[in-house]
C-alpha positions as CSV (number, residue, x, y, z in Angstrom):
1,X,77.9,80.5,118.5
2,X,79.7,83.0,116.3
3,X,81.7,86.0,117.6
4,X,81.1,89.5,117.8
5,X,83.3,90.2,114.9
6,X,80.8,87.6,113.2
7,X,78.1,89.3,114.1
8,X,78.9,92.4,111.9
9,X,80.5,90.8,109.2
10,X,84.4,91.2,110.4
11,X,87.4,89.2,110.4
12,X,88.1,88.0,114.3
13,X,91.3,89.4,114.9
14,X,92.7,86.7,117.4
15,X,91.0,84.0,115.3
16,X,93.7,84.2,112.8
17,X,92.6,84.7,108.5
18,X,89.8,83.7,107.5
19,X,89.2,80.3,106.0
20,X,89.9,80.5,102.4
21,X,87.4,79.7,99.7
22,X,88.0,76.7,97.2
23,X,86.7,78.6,93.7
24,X,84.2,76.8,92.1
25,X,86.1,74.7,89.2
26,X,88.2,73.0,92.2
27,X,85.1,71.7,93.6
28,X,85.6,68.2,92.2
29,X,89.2,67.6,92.0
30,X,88.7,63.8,93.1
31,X,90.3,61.1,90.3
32,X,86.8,59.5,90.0
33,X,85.7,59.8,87.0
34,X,81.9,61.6,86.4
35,X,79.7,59.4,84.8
36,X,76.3,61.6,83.3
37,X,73.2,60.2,84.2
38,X,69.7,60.7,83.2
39,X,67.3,62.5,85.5
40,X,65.3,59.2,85.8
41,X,68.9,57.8,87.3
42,X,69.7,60.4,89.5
43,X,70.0,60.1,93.2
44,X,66.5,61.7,95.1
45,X,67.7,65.6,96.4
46,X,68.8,65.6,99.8
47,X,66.0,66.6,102.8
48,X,66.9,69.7,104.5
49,X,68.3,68.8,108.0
50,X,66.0,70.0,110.9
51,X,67.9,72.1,113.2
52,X,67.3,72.3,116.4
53,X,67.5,75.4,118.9
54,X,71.1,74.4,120.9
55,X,73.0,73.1,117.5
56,X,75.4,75.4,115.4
57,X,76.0,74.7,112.1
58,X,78.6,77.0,110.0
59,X,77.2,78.9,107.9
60,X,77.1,78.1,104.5
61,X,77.8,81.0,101.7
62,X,76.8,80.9,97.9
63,X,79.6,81.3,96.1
64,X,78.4,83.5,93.5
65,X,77.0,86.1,95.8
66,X,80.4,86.5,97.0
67,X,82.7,89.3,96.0
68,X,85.9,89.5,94.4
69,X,88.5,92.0,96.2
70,X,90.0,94.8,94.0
71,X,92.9,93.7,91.6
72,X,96.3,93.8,93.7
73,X,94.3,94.1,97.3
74,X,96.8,91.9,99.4
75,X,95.1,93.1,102.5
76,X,92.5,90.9,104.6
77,X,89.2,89.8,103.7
78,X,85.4,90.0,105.4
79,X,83.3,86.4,105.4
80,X,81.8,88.2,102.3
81,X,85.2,88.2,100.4
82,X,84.8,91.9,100.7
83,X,88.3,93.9,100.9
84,X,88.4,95.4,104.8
85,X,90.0,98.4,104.9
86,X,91.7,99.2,108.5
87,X,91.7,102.1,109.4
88,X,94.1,101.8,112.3
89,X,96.8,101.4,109.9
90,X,99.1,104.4,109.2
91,X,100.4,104.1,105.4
92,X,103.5,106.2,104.5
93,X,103.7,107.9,101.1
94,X,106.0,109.5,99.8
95,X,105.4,112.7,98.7
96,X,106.5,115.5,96.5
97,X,108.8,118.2,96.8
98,X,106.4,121.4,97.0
99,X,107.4,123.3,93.8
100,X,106.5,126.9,95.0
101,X,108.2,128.4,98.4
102,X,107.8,132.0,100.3
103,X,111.6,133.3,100.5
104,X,113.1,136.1,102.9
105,X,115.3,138.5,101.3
106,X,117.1,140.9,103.1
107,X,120.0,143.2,102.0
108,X,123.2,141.3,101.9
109,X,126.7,142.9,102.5
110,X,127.0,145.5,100.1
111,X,123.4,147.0,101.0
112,X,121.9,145.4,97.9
113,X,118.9,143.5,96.8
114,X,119.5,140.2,94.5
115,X,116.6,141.2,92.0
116,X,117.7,139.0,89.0
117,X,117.4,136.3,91.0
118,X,114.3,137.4,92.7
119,X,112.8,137.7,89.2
120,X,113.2,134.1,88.3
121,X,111.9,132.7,91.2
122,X,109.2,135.1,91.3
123,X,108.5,133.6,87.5
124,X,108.4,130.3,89.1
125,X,105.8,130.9,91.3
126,X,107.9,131.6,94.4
127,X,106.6,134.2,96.5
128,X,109.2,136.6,98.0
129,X,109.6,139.3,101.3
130,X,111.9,141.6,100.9
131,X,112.9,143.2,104.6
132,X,114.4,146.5,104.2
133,X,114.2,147.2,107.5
134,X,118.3,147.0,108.0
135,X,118.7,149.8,105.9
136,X,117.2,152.1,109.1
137,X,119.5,155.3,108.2
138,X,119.4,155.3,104.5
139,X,116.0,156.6,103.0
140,X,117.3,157.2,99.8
141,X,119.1,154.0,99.3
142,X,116.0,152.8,100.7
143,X,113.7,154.3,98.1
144,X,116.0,153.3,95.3
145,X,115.6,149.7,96.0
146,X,112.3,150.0,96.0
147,X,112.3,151.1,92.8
148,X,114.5,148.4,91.7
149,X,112.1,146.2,93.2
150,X,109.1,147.8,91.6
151,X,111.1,147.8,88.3
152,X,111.2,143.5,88.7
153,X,107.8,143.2,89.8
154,X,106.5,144.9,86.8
155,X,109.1,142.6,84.6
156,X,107.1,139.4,86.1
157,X,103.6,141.3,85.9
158,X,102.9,140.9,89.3
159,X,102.4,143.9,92.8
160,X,104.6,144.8,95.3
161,X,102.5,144.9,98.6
162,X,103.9,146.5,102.0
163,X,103.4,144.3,104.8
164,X,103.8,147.6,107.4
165,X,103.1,151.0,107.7
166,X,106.3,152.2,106.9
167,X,106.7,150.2,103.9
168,X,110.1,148.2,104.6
169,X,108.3,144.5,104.3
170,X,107.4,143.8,100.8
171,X,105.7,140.8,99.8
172,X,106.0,140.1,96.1
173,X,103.7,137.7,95.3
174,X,104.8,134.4,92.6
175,X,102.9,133.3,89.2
176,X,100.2,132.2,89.7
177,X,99.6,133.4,93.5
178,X,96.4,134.8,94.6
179,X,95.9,137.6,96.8
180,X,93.4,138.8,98.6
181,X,93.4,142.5,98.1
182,X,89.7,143.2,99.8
183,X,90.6,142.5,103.3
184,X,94.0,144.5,104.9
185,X,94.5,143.0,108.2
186,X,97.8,142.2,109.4
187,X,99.6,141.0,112.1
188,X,97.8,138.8,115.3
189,X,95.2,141.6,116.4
190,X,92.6,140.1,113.9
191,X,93.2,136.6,115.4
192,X,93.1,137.6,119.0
């Protein structure tokens, strides 16, 4: 009596592979050698066996109705010669380095704003955030990096866009970053 596993066309698990099938060329690999015979000569064709209820015979599969895995599959096989794919396995890839970022930029010592670097990795698609939000007592130093930024973003043909009411986080968007200008909601009240 076959297994569950059997049943719907599995390999059993704690049986161990599956039996492996000889092709069809290696059927006769005896050192007899074949003699061709007429059909008046042949041997009569074999009576089917009668099988009774309580024996169990293996089953028997036609070669040709069985299928061929895919090219390279080193994996295991169903009684169909079917490639079965488990999904139990976890499979590590590797995979590659993202090639656009979000970057934080505040003012560094000297109060100033790196904006020839921003501008080329604004140009490769990174998207920046420029906090000026240190700069608390200084409006007009404030205002003219602002323009400084405003003056790089127009270099990369992209927008500035304040983040806050007070317009001290600036989100510069990269190449080839879309933004979604219809809806302004920021901050966790909209998820909440």
């Amino acid at each position: 009596m076959g297994s569950l596993w059997q049943f719907f066309g599995l390999p059993d698990p704690e049986g161990g592979t599956a039996p492996s099938r000889a092709p069809a060329s290696a059927a006769n690999t005896s050192d007899e050698p074949v003699s061709l015979t007429s059909a008046s000569e042949a041997s009569p064709a074999p009576t089917p066996a009668t099988v009774e209820p309580g024996d169990v015979t293996p089953q028997m599969h036609n070669i040709s109705q069985l299928r061929t895995p895919p090219p390279g599959w080193n994996g295991p096989l169903t009684p169909d010669g079917e490639a079965f794919h488990d999904l139990g396995v976890v499979v590590q890839r590797n995979q590659p380095h993202p090639s656009k970022a979000l970057r934080y930029i505040a003012p560094d010592v000297m109060k100033r704003i790196p904006t020839t670097a921003m501008l080329e990795r604004v140009l490769q698609g990174d998207t920046a955030i420029v906090d000026l939000r240190s700069l608390v007592h200084m409006e007009s130093h404030q205002m003219a990096c602002r323009r400084e930024i405003k003056h790089m973003a127009d270099a990369a043909r992209v927008s500035v866009f304040a983040l806050d009411a007070e317009d001290k986080l600036l989100m510069i968007p990269g190449q080839n970053v879309v933004v979604d200008m219809e809806r302004h909601e920021l901050g966790l009240t909209p998820l909440l």
